[in-house]
N, C-alpha and C positions, 0 to 999 in steps of 0.2 A: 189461081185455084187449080185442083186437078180436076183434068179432060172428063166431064161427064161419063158414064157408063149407064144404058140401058138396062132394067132387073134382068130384062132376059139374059142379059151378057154376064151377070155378076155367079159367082160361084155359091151355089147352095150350102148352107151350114147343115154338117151332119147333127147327128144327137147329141156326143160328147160337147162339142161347141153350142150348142147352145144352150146345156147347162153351163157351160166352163162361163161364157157370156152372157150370163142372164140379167147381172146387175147391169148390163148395158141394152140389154131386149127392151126392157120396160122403160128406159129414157126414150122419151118422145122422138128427143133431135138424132137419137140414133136407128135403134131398134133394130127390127131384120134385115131391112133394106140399107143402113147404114155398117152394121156391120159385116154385110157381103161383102159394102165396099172397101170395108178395111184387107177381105178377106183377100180380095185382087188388088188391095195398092202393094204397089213396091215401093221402098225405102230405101234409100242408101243413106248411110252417116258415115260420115266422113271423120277417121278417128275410133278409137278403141278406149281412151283413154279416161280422161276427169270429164268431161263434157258426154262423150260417147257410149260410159257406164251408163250412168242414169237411164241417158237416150234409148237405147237400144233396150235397156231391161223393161221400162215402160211400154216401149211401141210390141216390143215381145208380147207381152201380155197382155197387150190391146186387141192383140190378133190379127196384126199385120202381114198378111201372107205372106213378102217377101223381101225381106230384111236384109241389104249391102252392107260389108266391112270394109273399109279398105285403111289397111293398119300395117307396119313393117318393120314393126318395133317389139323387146323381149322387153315382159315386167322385171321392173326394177324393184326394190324396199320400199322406194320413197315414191312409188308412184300410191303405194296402199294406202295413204294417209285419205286418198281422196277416189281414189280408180277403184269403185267397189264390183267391179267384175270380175276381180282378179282377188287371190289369195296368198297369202304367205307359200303358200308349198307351191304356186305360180312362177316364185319368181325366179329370171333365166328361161324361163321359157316363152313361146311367140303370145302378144297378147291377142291375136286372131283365134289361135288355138283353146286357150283359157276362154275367152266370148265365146265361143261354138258349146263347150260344155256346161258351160252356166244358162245362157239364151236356151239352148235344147235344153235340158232340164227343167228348166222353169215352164218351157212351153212348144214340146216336140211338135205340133202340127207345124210348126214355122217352116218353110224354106229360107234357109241361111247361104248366102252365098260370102265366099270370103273373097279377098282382092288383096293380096298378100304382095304390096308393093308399094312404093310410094307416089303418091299421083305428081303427075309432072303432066307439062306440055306434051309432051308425045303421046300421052294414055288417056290424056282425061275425057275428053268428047267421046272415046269409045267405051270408057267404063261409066259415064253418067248416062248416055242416051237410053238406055235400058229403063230406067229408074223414074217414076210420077215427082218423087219430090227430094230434093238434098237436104239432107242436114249438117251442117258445116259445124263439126268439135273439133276441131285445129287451133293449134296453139302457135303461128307465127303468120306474119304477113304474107311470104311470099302464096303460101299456097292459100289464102283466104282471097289474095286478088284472084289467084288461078280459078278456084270454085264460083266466085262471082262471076266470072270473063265467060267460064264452061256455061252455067247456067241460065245468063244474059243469052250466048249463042245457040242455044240447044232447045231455048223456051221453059226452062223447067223453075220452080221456084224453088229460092235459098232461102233455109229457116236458120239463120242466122244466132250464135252466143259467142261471148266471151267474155274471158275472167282474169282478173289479176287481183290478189290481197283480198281487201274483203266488197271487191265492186264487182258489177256484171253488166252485161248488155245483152238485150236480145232483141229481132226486129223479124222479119218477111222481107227479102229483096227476091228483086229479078222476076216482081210477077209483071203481069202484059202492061196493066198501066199503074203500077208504083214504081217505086226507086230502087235501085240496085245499090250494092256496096259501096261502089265508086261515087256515086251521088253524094253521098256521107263524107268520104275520105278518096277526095279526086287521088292524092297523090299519100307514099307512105313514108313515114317519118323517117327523119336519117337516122341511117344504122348508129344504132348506142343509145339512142335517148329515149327510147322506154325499153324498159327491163323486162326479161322474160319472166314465168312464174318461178320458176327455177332461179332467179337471178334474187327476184323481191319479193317470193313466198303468195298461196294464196291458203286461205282459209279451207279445209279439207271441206266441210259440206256445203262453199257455195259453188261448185261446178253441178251438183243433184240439185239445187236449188235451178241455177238456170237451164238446167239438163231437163229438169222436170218441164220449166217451159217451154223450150224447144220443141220437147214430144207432145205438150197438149196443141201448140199451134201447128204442129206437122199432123196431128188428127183430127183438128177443125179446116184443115185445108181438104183431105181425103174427105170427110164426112159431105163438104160448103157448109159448114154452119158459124154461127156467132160471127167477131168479125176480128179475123187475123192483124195481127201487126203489121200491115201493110201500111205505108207509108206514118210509124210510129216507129221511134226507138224505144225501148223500154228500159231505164237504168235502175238498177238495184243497189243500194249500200247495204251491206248485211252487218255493219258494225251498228246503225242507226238504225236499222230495219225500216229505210225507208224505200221507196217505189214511186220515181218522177219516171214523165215522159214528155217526149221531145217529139214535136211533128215533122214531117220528114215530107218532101216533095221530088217530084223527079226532075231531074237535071236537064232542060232541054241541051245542054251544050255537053252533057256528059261524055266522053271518050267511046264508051261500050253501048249503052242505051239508049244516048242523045239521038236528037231527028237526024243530025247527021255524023255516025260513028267513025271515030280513026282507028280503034280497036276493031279489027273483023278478023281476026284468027288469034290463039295462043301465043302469047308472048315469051322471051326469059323471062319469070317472075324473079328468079335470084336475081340478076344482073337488076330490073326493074327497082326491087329495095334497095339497090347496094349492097349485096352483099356479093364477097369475093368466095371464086371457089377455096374449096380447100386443100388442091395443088397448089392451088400460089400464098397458100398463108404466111409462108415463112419469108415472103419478099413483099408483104401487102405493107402497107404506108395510108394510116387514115386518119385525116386533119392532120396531117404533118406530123404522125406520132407513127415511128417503128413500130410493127407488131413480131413481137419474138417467139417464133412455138415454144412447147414446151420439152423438145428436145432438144434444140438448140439451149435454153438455159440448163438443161441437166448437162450436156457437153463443156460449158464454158463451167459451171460449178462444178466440177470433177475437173476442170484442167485448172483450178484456182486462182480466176481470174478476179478482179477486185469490183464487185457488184455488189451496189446497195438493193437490196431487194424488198422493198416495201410492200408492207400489206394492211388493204385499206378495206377490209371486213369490219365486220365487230365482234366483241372481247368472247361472246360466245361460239361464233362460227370458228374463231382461231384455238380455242378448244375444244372444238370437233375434230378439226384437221390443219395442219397446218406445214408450210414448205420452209422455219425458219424466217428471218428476215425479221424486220421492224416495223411494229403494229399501232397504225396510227389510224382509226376510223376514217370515213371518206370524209363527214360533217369537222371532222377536228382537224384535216391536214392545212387550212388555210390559217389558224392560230397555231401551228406547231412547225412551221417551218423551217422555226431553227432547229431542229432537231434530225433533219432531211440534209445530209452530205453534198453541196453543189460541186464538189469538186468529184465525185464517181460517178459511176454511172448508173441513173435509178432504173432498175425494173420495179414496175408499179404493176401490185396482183393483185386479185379478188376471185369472186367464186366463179365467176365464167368467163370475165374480161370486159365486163359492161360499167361495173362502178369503176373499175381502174384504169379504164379509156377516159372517162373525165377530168379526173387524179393529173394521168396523165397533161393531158389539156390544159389543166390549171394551171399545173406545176411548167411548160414552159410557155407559158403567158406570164408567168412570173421571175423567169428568166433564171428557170435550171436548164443549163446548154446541152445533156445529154438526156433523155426519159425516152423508155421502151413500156410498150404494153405486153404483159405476157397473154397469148394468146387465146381462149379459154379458160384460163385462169388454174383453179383446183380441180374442177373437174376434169379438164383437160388432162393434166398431170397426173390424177385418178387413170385415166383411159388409156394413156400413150406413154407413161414412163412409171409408177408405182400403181398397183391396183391395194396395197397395204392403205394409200392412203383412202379415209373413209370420204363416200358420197354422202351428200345429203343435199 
């Protein structure tokens, strides 16, 4: 829960706020005294994006006096489908920038502070300690361990979501006596075997579906009212519209929170996932599969070297965009075999490098002697050798 505050200590609602706030004056569990307190928490969300829309728009207009971005990323097309803070004539530009004129518009009394970087070991205990309570809209591992580790050491509580396709999670970690992240997920899956949203798509309205949750239980933690997802996972399927929950206990043996921690400072959280920097991409080696940027294959196909270059999309992504090569879905390469050249040498691609690192896998487990994974896959090649070809 957040630190008590004294009425004397909370900030008085002027006039306009308390017309602006009135459908919340006459709610019991809130009223004046509750919404002072909104008036003096601070916020930080972590993210700008599908999770961090929602979040922020909501906590905006809850009357949260002082609302954290930390975000280091330009809107893209295809973040619109689901990132409703941002607009068409947004995109190319910082999504920190675009948040500040939407959040101020909707509700100038806000202070907005921006954090126009990406959180890492070296920043994070300085940029959370400010802040009553985190909300984690982060879309990869490394930094969801980071924010759990921060907010574990700092005392402060993680309102935890994430999404992939059409499922969600949301919980409360890192309060005094529940569970933290790592309770859940001691350790993080090897690099490749779950797909980013990017890699396996998610459903545009369920990041606001669990965004919305997020911000109600980051306003039941400010308020103490009702009873937060603390030590409860919440799972959502928004294909079934169903809503199970999972009880969740604290780890006496846990790493960070346990009675007795090995974690007591900031980790690598990259090196911690596996993942390699992106200096050494082009000499990285993962499960005994060559990873080959995507310079390196524009250099070798412009010196006309003899590459079979497989692409293991499907029929509609390879008519979005596509590098050439031979299109055999990921589900269909184990019945098509013969049609895969053992004697050249395969670059096996996909749209970021996560279905075609299995491909890979498969394919010398079943004793093709040469397979490279292209590293990143299309987008890659979008970013670092054709921007003609299209993202999505």
């Amino acid at each position: 829960m957040v630190p008590a505050t004294g009425p004397a200590e909370l900030p008085e609602l002027t006039k306009d706020e308390l017309s602006r706030y009135s459908r919340h004056l006459i709610l019991p569990e809130v009223g004046v005294e509750g919404q002072r307190k909104l008036k003096a928490a601070r916020v930080l969300c972590v993210g700008a994006g599908g999770l961090g829309s929602p979040l922020a728009l909501y906590l905006a207009a809850a009357g949260v006096g002082t609302l954290g971005l930390v975000d280091f990323d330009v809107v893209d097309a295809s973040n619109l489908q689901r990132q409703i803070l941002h607009s068409t004539a947004d995109v190319g530009r910082k999504k920190l920038d675009s948040a500040e004129e939407k959040l101020k518009a909707l509700n100038p009394g806000i202070d907005l502070v921006k954090h126009d970087t990406q959180l890492s070991s070296a920043n994070a205990l300085e940029i959370l300690k400010d802040y009553d309570v985190i909300a984690d809209g982060t879309d990869n591992f490394p930094t969801r361990y980071l924010v759990n580790d921060a907010c574990v050491l700092l005392g402060k509580p993680n309102v935890y979501g994430s999404i992939f396709r059409f499922e969600g999670q949301a919980s409360v970690f890192a309060t005094k006596d529940g569970p933290c992240y790592r309770c859940l997920y001691p350790e993080p899956p090897p690099p490749g075997l779950v797909s980013s949203c990017a890699e396996g798509g998610v459903l545009g309205i369920l990041p606001g579906l669990i965004g919305v949750i997020q911000a109600t239980e980051t306003i039941k933690l400010i308020l103490g009212k009702g009873d937060p997802l603390i030590g409860r996972l919440l799972l959502v399927d928004a294909l079934q519209m169903r809503f199970r929950e999972l009880k969740l206990r604290k780890n006496p043996e846990c790493p960070v929170c346990g009675a007795h921690p090995t974690v007591t400072r900031l980790i690598d959280y990259r090196q911690f996932c596996g993942i390699a920097s992106a200096e050494k991409e082009e000499s990285v080696v993962k499960n005994g599969i060559p990873q080959i940027s995507v310079k390196e294959l524009k250099r070798r196909m412009d010196a006309g070297e003899d590459l079979f270059l497989l692409d293991v999309r499907e029929p509609f992504e390879f008519q979005i965009a596509n590098l050439g090569g031979k299109l055999i879905p990921q589900n269909e390469v184990p019945r098509r075999l013969e049609e895969i050249d053992r004697n050249r040498e395969i670059i096996v691609q996909c749209k970021s490098g996560v279905r075609s690192q299995r491909v890979a896998e498969f394919l010398r487990q079943s004793g093709y002697p040469k397979v490279a994974n292209l590293a990143g896959g299309i987008l890659a090649w979008s970013d670092q050798v054709d921007p003609s070809v299209r993202k999505y």
